[in-house]
C-alpha distance (Angstrom), angle and dihedral (degrees) to the residues before:
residue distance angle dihedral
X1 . . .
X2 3.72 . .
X3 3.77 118.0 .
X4 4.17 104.1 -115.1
X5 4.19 88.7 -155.9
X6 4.34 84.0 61.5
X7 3.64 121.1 97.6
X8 3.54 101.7 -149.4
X9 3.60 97.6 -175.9
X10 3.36 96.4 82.3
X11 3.85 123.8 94.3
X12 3.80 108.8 -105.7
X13 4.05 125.4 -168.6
X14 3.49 110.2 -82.8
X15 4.15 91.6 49.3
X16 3.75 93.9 51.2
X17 3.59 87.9 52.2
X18 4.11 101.4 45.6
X19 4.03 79.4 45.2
X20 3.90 86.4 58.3
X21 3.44 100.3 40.3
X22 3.96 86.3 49.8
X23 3.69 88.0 57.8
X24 4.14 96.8 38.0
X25 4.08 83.3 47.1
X26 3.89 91.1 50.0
X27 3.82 97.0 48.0
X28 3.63 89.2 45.5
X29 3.85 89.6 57.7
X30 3.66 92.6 43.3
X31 4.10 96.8 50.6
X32 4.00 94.5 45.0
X33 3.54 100.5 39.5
X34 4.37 111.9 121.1
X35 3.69 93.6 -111.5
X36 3.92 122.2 28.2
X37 3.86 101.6 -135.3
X38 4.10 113.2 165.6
X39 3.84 114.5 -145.9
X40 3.74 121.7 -148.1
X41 3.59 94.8 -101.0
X42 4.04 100.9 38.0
X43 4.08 82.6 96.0
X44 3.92 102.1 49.9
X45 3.80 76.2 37.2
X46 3.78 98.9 60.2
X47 4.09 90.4 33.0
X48 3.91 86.4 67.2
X49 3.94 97.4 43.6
X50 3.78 91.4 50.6
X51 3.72 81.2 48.8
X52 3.49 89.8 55.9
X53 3.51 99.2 44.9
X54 3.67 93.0 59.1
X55 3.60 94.9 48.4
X56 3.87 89.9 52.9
X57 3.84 94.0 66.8
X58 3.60 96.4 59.8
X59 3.52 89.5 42.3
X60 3.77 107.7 49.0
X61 4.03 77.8 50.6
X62 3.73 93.2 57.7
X63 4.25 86.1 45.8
X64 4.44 86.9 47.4
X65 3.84 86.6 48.9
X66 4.09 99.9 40.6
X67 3.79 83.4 50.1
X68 3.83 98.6 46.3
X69 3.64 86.2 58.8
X70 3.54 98.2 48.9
X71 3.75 89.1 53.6
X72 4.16 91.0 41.5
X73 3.74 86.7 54.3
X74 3.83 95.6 42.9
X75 3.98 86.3 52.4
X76 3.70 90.2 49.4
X77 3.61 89.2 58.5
X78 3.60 105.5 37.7
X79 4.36 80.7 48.9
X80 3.88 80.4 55.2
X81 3.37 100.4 54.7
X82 3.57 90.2 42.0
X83 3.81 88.2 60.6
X84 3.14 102.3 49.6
X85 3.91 92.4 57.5
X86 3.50 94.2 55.8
């Protein structure tokens, strides 16, 4: 059951990484191919995956710090609870 209080637009971990690995995969093919021939699109192509490679650093950031404070405030709690047995 899907959680009605989740955005699920929004780009999580695993996605940003198979998008990378698309790209990485992609340029790999390109650069060891037999015979380097460009197509009309490689550039446009390429434009948009450095494009997306910048964008991913400030993202998986904003993932590292939305998860940190899930954990901080799961510690809180479980300290809480912890307290209030003693």
């Amino acid at each position: 059951m899907l959680d009605k209080n989740t955005d699920y637009t929004q780009v999580n971990r695993a996605e940003l990484i198979r998008f990378l690995s698309d790209a990485v995969k992609f340029c790999h093919g390109k650069a060891t191919v037999g015979r380097l021939q460009a197509a009309e699109s490689d550039s446009t192509r390429l434009s948009y995956m450095r494009a997306l490679a910048q964008m991913s650093t400030p993202l998986l950031a904003a993932l590292r710090d939305t998860d940190l404070e899930a954990i901080n405030k799961r510690l809180d709690e479980i300290e809480a609870r912890q307290g209030g047995k003693e």
